[in-house]
PLY file of the C-alpha trace (Angstrom):
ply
format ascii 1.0
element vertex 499
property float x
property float y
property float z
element edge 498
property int vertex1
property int vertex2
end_header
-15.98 -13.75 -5.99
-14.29 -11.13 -7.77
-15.74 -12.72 -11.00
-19.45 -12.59 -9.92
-19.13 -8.93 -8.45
-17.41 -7.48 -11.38
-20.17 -9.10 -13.51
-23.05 -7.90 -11.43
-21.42 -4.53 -11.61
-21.61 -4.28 -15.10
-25.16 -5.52 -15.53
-25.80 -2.55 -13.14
-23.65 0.42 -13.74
-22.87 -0.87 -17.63
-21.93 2.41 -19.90
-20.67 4.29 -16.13
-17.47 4.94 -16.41
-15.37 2.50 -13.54
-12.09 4.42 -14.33
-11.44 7.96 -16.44
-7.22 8.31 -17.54
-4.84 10.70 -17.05
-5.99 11.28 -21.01
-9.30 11.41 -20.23
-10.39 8.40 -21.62
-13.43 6.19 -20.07
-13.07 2.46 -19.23
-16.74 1.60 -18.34
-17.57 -0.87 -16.02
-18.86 -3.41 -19.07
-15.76 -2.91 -20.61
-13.93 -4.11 -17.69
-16.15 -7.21 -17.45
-15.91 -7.72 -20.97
-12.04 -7.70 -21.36
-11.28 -9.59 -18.47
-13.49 -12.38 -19.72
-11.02 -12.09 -23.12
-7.82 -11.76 -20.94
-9.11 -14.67 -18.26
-9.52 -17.06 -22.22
-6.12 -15.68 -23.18
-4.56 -16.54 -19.61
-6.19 -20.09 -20.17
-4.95 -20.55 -23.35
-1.57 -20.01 -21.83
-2.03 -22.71 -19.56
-3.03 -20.93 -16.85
-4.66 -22.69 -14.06
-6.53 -22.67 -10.54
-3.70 -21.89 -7.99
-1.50 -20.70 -10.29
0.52 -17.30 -10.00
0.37 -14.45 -12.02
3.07 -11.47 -11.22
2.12 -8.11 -12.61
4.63 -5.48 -13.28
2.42 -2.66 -14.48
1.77 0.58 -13.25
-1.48 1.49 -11.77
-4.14 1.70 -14.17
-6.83 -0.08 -16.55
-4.51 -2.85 -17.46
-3.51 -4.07 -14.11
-7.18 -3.85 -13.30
-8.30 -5.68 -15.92
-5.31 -8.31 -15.26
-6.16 -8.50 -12.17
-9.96 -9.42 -12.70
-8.95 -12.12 -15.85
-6.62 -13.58 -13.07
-9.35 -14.03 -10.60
-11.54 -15.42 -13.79
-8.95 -17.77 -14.50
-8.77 -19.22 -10.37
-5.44 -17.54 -10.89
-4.07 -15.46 -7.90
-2.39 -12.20 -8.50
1.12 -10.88 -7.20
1.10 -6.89 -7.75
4.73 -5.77 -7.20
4.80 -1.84 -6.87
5.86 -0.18 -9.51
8.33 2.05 -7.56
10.83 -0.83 -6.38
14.24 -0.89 -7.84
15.22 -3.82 -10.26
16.36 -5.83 -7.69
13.33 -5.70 -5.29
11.18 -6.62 -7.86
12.77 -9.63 -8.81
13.07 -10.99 -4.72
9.23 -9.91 -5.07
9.22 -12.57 -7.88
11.76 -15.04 -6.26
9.29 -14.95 -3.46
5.73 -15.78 -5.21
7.92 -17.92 -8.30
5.24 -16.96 -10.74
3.60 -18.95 -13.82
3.45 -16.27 -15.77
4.51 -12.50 -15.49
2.85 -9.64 -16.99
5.18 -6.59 -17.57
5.03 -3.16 -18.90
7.85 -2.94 -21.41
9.86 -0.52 -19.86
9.47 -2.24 -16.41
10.98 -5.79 -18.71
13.74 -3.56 -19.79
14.81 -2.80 -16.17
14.36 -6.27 -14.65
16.24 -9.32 -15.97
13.08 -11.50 -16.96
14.66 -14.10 -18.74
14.00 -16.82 -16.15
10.33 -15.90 -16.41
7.32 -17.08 -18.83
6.36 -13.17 -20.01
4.14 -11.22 -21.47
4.83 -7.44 -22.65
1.93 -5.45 -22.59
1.26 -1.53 -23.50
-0.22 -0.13 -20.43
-0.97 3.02 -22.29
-3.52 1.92 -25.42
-6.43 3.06 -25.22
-9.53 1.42 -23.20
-11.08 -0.38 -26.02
-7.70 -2.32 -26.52
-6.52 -2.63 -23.05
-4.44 -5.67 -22.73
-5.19 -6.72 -26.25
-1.75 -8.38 -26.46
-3.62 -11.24 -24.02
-7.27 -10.96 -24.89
-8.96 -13.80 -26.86
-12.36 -11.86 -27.94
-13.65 -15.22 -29.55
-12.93 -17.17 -26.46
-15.38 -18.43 -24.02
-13.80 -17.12 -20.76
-13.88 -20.19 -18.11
-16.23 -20.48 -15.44
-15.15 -21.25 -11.66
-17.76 -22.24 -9.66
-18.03 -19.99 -6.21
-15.04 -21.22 -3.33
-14.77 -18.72 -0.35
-11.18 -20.33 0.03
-9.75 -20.29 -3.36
-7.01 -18.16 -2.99
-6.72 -14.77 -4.93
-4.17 -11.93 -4.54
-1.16 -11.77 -2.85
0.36 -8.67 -1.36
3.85 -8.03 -0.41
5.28 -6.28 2.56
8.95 -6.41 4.40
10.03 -8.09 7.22
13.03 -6.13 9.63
15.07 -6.65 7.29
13.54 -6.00 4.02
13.17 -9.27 2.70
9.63 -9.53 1.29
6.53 -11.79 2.28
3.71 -11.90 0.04
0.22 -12.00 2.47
-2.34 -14.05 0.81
-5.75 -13.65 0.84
-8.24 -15.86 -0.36
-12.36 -14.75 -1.53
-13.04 -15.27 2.01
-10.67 -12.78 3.19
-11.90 -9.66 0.16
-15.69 -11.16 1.00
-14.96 -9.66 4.85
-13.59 -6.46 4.18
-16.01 -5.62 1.60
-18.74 -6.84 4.73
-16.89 -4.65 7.41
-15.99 -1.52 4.96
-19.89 -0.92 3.69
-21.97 -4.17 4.47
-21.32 -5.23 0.93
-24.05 -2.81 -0.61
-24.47 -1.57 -4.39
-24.16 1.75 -5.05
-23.05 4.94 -2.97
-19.52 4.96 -4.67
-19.11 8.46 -5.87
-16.16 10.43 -7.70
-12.72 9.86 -6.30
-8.93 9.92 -7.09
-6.44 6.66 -7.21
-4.36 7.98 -4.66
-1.70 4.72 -4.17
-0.39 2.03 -5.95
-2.48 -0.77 -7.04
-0.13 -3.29 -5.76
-0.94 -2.33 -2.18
-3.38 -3.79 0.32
-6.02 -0.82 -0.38
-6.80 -1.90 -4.07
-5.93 -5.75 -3.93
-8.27 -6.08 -1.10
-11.18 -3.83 -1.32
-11.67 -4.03 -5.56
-14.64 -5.96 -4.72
-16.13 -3.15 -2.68
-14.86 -0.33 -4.82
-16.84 -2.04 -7.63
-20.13 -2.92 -6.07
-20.38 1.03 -5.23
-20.59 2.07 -8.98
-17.94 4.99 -8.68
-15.69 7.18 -10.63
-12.17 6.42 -10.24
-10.06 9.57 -11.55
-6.29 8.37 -12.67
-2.76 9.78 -12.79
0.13 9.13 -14.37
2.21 10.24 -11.43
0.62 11.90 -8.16
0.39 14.72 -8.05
-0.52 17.82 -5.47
-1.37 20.46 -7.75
-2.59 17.87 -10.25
-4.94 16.54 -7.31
-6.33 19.69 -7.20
-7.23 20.64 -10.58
-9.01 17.15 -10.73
-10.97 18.22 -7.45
-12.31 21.72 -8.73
-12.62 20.00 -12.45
-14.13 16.93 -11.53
-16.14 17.68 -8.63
-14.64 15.06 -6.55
-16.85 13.56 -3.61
-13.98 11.70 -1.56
-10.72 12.16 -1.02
-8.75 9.01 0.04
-4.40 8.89 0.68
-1.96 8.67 3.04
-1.24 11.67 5.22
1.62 13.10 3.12
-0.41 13.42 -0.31
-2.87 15.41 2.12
-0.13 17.75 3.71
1.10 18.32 -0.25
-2.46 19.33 -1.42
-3.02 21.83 1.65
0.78 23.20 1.14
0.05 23.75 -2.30
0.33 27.50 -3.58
-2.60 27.61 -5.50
-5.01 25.35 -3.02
-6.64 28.53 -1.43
-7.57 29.51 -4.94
-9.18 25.83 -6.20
-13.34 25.16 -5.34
-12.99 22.34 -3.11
-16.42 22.47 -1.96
-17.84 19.10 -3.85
-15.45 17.39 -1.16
-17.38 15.53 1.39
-14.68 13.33 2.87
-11.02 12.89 3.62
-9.71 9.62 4.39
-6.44 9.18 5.59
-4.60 5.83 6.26
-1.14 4.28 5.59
0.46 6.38 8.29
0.30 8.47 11.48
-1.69 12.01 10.63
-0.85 14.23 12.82
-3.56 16.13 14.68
-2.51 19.61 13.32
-2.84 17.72 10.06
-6.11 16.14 10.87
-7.62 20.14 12.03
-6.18 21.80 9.27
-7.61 19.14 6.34
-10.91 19.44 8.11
-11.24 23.04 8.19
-9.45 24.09 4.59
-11.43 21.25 2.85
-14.75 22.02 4.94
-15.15 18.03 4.88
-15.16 15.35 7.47
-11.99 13.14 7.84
-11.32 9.86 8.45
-8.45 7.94 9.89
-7.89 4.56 9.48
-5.17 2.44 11.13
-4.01 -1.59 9.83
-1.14 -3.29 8.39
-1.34 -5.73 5.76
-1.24 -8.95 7.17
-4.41 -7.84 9.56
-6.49 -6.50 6.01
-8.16 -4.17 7.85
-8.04 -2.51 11.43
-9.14 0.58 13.51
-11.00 3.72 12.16
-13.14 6.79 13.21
-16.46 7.24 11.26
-18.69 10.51 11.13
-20.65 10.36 13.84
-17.19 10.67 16.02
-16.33 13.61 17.45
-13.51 15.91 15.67
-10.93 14.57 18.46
-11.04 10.75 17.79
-9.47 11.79 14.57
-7.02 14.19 15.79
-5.63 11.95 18.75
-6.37 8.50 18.31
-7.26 6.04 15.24
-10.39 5.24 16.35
-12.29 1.96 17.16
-12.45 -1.90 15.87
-14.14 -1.49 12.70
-17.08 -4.23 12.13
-15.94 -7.97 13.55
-12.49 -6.42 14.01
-10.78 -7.83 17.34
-8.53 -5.40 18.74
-6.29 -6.46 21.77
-3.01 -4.90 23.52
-0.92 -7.56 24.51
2.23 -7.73 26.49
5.55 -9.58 24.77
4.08 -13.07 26.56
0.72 -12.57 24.38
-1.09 -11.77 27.68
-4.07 -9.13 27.37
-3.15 -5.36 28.75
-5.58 -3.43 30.79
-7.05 -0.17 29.38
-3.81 2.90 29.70
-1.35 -0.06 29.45
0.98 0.25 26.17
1.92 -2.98 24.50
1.77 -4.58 20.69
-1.17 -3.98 18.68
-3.22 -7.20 18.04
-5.78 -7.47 15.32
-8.02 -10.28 14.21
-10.89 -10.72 12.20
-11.83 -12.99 9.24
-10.31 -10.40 7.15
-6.49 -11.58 8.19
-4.38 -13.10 5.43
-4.18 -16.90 5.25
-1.00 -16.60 5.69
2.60 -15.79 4.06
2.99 -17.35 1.00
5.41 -20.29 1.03
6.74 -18.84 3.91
5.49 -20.90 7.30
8.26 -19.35 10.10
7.17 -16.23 8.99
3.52 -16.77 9.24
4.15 -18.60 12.97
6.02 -15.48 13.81
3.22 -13.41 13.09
0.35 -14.20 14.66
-0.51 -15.68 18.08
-1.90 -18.92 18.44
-5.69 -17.58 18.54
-4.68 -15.98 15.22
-5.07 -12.39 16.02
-1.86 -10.57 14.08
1.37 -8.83 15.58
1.33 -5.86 14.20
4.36 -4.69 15.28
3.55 -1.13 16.46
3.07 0.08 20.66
-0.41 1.63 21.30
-2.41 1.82 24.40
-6.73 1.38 24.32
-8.44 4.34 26.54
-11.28 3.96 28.50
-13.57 4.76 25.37
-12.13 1.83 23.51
-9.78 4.23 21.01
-6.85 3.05 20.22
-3.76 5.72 20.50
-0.63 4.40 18.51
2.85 5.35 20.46
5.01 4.63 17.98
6.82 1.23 16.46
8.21 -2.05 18.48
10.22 -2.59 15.10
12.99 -0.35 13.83
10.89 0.45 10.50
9.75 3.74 10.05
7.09 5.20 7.82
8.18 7.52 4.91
5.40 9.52 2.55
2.88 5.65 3.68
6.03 3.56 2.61
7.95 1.61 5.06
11.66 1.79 5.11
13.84 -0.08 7.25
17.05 0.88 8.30
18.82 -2.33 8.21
18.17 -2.71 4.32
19.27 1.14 3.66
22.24 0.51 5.83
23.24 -2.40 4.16
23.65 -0.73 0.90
25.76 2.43 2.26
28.14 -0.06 3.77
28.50 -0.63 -0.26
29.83 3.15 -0.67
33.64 3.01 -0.32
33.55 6.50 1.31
31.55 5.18 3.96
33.20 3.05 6.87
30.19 2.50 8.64
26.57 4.16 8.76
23.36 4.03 10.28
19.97 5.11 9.62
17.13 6.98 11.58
13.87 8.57 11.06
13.59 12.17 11.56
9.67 13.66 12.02
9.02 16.02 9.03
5.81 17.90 8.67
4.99 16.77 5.10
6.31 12.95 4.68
5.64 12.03 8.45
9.20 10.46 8.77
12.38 10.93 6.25
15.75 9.25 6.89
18.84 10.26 7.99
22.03 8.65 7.06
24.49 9.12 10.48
27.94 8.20 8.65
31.69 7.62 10.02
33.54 8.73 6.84
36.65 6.23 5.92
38.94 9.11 5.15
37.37 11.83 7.63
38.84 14.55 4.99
37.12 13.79 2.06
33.59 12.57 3.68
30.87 11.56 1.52
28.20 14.29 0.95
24.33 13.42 0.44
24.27 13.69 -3.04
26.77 10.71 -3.53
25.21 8.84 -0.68
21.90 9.07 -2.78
23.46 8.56 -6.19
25.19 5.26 -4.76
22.34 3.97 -3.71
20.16 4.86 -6.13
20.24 1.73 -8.42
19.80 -0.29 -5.59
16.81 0.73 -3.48
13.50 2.67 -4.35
13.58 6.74 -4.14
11.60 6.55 -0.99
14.48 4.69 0.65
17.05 7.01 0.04
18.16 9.10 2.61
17.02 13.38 2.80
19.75 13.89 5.30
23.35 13.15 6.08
25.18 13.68 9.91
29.29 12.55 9.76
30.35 11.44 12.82
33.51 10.06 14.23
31.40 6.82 15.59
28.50 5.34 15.91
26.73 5.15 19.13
26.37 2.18 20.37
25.12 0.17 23.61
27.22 -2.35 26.00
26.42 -5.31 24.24
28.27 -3.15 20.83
24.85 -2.85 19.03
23.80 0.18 17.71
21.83 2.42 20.00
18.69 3.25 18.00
17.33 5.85 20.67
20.54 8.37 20.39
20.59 7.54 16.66
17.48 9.31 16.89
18.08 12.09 19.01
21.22 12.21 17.00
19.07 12.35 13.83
16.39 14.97 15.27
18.94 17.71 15.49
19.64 17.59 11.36
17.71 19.90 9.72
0 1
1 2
2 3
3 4
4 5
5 6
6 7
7 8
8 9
9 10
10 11
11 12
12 13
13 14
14 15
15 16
16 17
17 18
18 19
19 20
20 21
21 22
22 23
23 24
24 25
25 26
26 27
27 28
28 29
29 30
30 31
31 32
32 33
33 34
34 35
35 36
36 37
37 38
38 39
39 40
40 41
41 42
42 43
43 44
44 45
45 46
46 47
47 48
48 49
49 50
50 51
51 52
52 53
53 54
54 55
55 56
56 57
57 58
58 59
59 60
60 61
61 62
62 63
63 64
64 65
65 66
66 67
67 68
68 69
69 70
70 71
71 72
72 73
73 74
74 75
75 76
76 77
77 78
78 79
79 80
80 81
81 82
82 83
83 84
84 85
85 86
86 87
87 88
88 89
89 90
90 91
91 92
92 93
93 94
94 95
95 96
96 97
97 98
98 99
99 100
100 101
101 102
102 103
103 104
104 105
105 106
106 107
107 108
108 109
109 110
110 111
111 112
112 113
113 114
114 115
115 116
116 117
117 118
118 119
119 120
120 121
121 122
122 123
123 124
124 125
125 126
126 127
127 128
128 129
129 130
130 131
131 132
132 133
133 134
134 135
135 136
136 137
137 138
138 139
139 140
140 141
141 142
142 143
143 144
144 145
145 146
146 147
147 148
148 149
149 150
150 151
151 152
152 153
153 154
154 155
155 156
156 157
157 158
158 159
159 160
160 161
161 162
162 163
163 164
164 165
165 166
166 167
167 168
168 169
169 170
170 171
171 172
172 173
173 174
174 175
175 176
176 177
177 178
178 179
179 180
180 181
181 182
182 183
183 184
184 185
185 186
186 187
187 188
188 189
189 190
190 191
191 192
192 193
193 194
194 195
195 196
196 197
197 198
198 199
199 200
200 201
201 202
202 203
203 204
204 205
205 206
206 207
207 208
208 209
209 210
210 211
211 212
212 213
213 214
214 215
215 216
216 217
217 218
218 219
219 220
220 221
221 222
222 223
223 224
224 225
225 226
226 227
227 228
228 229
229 230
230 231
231 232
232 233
233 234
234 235
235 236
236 237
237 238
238 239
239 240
240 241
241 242
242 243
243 244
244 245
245 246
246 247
247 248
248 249
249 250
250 251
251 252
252 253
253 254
254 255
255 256
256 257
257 258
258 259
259 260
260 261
261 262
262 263
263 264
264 265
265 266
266 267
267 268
268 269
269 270
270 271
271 272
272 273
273 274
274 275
275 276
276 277
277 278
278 279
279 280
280 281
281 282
282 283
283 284
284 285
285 286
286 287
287 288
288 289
289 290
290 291
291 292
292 293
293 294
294 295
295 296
296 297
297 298
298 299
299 300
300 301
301 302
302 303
303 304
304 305
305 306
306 307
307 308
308 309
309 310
310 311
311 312
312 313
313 314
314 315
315 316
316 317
317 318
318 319
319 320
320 321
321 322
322 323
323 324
324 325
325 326
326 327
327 328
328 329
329 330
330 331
331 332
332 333
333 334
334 335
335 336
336 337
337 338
338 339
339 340
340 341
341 342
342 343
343 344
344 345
345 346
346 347
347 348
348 349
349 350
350 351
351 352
352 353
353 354
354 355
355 356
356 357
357 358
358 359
359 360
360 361
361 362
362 363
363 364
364 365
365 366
366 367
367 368
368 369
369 370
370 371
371 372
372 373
373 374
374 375
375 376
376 377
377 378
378 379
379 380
380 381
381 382
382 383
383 384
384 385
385 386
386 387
387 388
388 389
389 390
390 391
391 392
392 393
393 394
394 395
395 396
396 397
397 398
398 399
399 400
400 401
401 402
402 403
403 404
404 405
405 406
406 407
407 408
408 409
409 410
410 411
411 412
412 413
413 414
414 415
415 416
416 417
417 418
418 419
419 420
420 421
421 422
422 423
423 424
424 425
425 426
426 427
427 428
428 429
429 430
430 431
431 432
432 433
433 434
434 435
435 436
436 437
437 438
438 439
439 440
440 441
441 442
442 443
443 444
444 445
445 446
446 447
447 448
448 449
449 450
450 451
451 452
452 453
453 454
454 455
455 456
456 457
457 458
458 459
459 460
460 461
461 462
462 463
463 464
464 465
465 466
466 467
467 468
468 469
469 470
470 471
471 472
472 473
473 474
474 475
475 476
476 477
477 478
478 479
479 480
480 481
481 482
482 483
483 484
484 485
485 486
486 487
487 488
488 489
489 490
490 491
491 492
492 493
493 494
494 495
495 496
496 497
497 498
């Protein structure tokens, strides 16, 4: 599917730039065709196959994308492993979808031990002409699929309670829904807008398809970036916004945002994490634009949302309404349906759920119910208007900047530190990142305690950044319930009062 869309796209939109770089450089939308055919040859050529796996290790960018599409060429289905996990998360990312072939930014193979792996170094910063030239076969006839709704194509990681990762899969089926419930699947409309989140993540692995039909501007960075945000706005005349609540908060703390034209900003839309409603009122009225929420997880592909014919307050309060064929259910821990008021688990289903976890059946049972609608894992309640207000998480995982961290994987490290003779972690609300952790720590020698820093730079090599914890209590004990497990609700209240 993504083969015929991406080829109809540049028939259409052809010398329109798809993507403009950090450098300025255009990647047009034939170009992207064009060197995904050569990349989809070179992946053949390789031996690359329907069904096969193809890990990417690459930063957000033209060379993912283009990997990406060759991939999909080739009947190959991609694994996009964030760029922002430590060493050894990427390689359980790769234990997880064993890969045919990885393709790795250089730097990226120099952190991760790759020698187990069939891989290909590639320089994600040439420019767009030669993007992933070190694949391409120009004088290659690319191969040609014909159309299968269930041929699988990308698969997405997330974290169970403990941090292990499962890799959702979706199939064409699954990207041919979402592009059906996000815009009816229509050409054109796309407009200018920033790459906000990583590539690897449900946003771009699933809705490419869509993104590409509309014949939009996609403005890069190397790193976000508030004030960099910004500048693009004002310079680039931005139509659409699109990020998780935190890179919104940045932008409207900035110092210089009250002096930057934000007026070619029509809309803000927030998802990957609660926004909120100060958040919601102030983005609405310092922007002058209408905004969006939009509530899922990634084994659901899409979920709730508001749209702009909703009044101000379904934003501000709630996360809106089933969007398209979207099922949305509360259910009770039996499965059983919940009245309107009633809090319980979040249910969604729609064609646009993941087949399933890859290689991973107890996880996939565990998931969803027998009709197939998804546990999401978070508490909400439906109100008599059918809007769905979230109150907070069944699981222990909180949300930090749109990243989930669980405490049992952060824990487990600290244990490592030998200043530390036992520690917990729990979220704390902060007004920018939605949630940031707090490591409560019984010190093994209670006069020499260990201080954040050394927390941090212990851990450091073994988690990602967003992981690590921005404050530190030291305690004589942990609290703890009857049965001796840890009590998460006075870890919190515990955690609240750091500052």
């Amino acid at each position: 599917m993504l083969a015929q869309v991406i080829a109809e796209a540049s028939r259409r939109y052809k010398d329109q730039p798809a993507y403009v770089t950090a450098r300025g450089e255009q990647v047009t939308y034939e170009l992207l065709d064009r060197a995904s055919d050569e990349a989809a040859a070179g992946l053949r050529h390789r031996g690359v196959g329907e069904g096969d796996v193809i890990a990417l290790l690459l930063p957000s960018g033209p060379a993912y994308s283009v990997a990406y599409l060759a991939a999909a060429k080739a009947g190959a289905v991609t694994a996009g492993v964030n760029e922002r996990l430590a060493a050894k998360e990427r390689l359980a990312c790769l234990a997880v979808a064993d890969p045919r072939l990885v393709i790795a930014d250089p730097a990226v193979a120099r952190d991760c031990d790759l020698a187990g792996w069939d891989c290909v170094e590639v320089d994600s910063t040439l420019p767009p002409p030669r993007v992933l030239a070190e694949l391409r076969l120009p004088s290659a006839d690319p191969p040609v699929l014909p159309p299968d709704p269930d041929r699988p194509v990308a698969i997405v990681f997330t974290s169970g309670t403990t941090g292990t990762p499962k890799g959702a899969l979706f199939a064409n089926r699954q990207l041919d829904a979402i592009s059906e419930i996000d815009a009816g699947k229509r050409w054109g409309g796309g407009g200018t807008t920033l790459s906000a989140t990583s590539y690897a993540h449900l946003g771009y692995m699933t809705k490419l398809p869509q993104v590409l039909r509309g014949g939009g501007t996609t403005y890069l960075m190397e790193r976000w970036d508030a004030g960099e945000a910004l500048d693009l706005v004002e310079r680039c005349r931005l139509t659409t916004l699109g990020g998780i609540p935190t890179q919104v908060a940045l932008m409207l703390r900035h110092e210089r945002f009250d002096l930057v034209d934000t007026s070619s900003v029509q809309a803000i839309v927030i998802g990957g994490g609660p926004a909120t409603p100060a958040l919601v009122r102030e983005a609405r009225e310092r922007f002058g634009a209408t905004v969006l929420v939009r509530y899922s997880c990634t084994e659901a592909g899409t979920g709730t949302g508001t749209s702009p014919a909703d009044p101000p307050e379904d934003a501000e309060t709630t996360v809106g309404r089933p969007r398209g064929s979207v099922e949305l259910t509360v259910r009770a821990l039996d499965g059983s349906l919940l009245d309107a008021g009633e809090t319980g688990e979040v249910c969604l289903r729609s064609p646009a759920s993941m087949s399933c976890y890859y290689r991973d059946p107890e996880a996939t049972a565990a998931a969803l119910w027998p009709d197939g609608a998804v546990r999401t894992g978070d508490l909400g309640y439906l109100d008599d208007l059918g809007r769905l207000h979230l109150a907070g998480r069944a699981k222990e995982m909180y949300v930090r900047g749109g990243y989930n961290v669980f405490p049992a994987e952060v824990e487990a490290v600290l244990a490592e530190d030998p200043a530390v003779a036992d520690a917990a972690v729990a979220p704390r609300p902060d007004p920018v990142m939605g949630e940031v952790g707090v490591a409560v720590v019984v010190p093994r020698d209670p006069a020499k305690p260990p201080t954040l820093d050394s927390l941090r730079s212990h851990a450091r090599g073994h988690l990602a950044s967003y992981k690590l914890p921005e404050a530190i209590m030291i305690v004589e004990e942990l609290p703890r319930t009857p049965m001796e497990k840890i009590d998460r609700r006075a870890l919190a209240a515990m955690a609240a009062e750091t500052s």
